[in-house]
N, C-alpha and C positions, 0 to 999 in steps of 0.2 A: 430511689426512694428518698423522700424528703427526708430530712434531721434536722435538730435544731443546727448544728455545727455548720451544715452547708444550708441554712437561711440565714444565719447572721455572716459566713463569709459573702452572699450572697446582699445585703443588706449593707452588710461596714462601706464604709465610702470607699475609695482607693488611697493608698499607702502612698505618702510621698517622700520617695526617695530622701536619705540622708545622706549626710557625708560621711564618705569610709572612715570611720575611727580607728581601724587599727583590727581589729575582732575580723575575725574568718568567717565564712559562709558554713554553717554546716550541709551538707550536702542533703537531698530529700532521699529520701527513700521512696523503691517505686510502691503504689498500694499491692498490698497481698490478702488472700482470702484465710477468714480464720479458719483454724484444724476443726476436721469434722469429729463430732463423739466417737468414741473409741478409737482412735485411728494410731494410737501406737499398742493397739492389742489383734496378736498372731494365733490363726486359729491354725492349728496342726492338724490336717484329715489324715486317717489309718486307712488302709484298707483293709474292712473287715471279711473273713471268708466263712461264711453258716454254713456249707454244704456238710458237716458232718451232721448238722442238729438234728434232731428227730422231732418231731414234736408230738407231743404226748396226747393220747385216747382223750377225748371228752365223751364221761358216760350216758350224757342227754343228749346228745348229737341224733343217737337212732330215732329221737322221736321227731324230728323233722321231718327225716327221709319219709316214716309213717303217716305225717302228716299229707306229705306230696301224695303218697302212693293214693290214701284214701281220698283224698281230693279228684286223683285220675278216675280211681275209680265209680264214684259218686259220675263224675261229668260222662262216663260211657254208658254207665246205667241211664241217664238222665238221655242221653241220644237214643239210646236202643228202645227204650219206650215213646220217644217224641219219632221217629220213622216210620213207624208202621200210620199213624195218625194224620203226618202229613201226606202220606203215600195215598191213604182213601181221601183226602182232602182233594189231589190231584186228579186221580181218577173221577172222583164227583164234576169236577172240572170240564173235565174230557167227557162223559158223560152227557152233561147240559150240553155242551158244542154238538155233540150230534143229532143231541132231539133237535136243536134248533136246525139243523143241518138236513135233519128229513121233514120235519117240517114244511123248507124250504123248496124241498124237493119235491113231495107231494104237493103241493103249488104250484108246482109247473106242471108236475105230470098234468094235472088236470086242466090247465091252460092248454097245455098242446091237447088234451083229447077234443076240448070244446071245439079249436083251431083245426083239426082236424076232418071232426063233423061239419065244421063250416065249408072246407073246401071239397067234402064229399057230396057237396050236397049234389043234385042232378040238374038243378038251376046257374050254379054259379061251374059248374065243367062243363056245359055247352057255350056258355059267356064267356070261359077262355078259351075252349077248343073255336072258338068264330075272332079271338083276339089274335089267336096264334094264327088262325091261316090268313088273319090281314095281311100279316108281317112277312110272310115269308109266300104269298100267292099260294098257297095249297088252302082247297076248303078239305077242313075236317067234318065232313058227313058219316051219315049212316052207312056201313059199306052195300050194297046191290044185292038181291038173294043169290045170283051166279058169281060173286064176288069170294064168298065164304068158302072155302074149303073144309071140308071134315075129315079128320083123320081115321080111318078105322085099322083098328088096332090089330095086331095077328096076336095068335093064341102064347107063340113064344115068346111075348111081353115086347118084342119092339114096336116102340108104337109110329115108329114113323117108316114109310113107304122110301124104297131105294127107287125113285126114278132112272137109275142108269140101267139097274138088273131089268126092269121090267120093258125096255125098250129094247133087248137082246133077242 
């Protein structure tokens, strides 16, 4: 840091030597930092031991703890009434998703019934029964009057004929 002391050593010209007259040099001294505040003041620490203290009742103390308790209890009342509210809020929820969901549903059923009637028609299954036997060389016709077999039924409800019994 600048001082005036080391601007004018800084500034004075150079010293030119004289002749030794006789007088001693004093020697320099090397620089030293000045004492910091308080630095010849001894602080003595004790070690102190409390464990015997008690410390004494405060008689406003309980109204704290009151304050807590009634605070918990306000916020469980305040839930216990806010549950049930949000609960049918929920269910309204779920609710609306299903009407939209049969909704969605009777919209098809009635697609596929239309879809259905479409392909029942007697016009459009001869059109694929004549598609189908392109494909695979079978014509799907009317079957022949000697083609049809009828089943007659016996009394003891089987209704179908044992061809093996009957050839014995």
């Amino acid at each position: 840091m600048a001082t005036l002391a080391t601007l004018f050593r800084r500034s004075a010209p150079p010293a030119v030597e004289a002749e030794p007259t006789g007088l001693t040099a004093v020697p320099r001294r090397a620089p030293s930092l000045r004492p910091l505040p308080n630095e010849d003041v001894y602080f003595f620490s004790k070690r102190i031991d409390n464990s015997r203290i008690v410390r004494q009742r405060n008689p406003r103390s309980r109204g704290e703890w009151s304050a807590i308790g009634t605070g918990c209890a306000i916020v469980v009342l305040l839930i216990t009434m806010a549950v049930p509210r949000l609960g049918c809020i929920q269910k309204g929820y779920q609710i609306e998703a299903l009407r939209l969901e049969q909704r969605r549903l009777l919209e098809e059923r009635a697609n596929l019934i239309v879809q259905k009637a479409r392909l029942d028609r007697r016009e459009n299954l001869e059109q694929v029964a004549g598609s189908i036997a392109g494909q695979e060389g079978q014509a799907l016709v009317k079957p022949a009057p000697g083609q049809v077999v009828h089943l007659n039924p016996r009394a003891d409800g089987a209704l179908a004929l044992n061809v093996e019994k009957q050839g014995r």
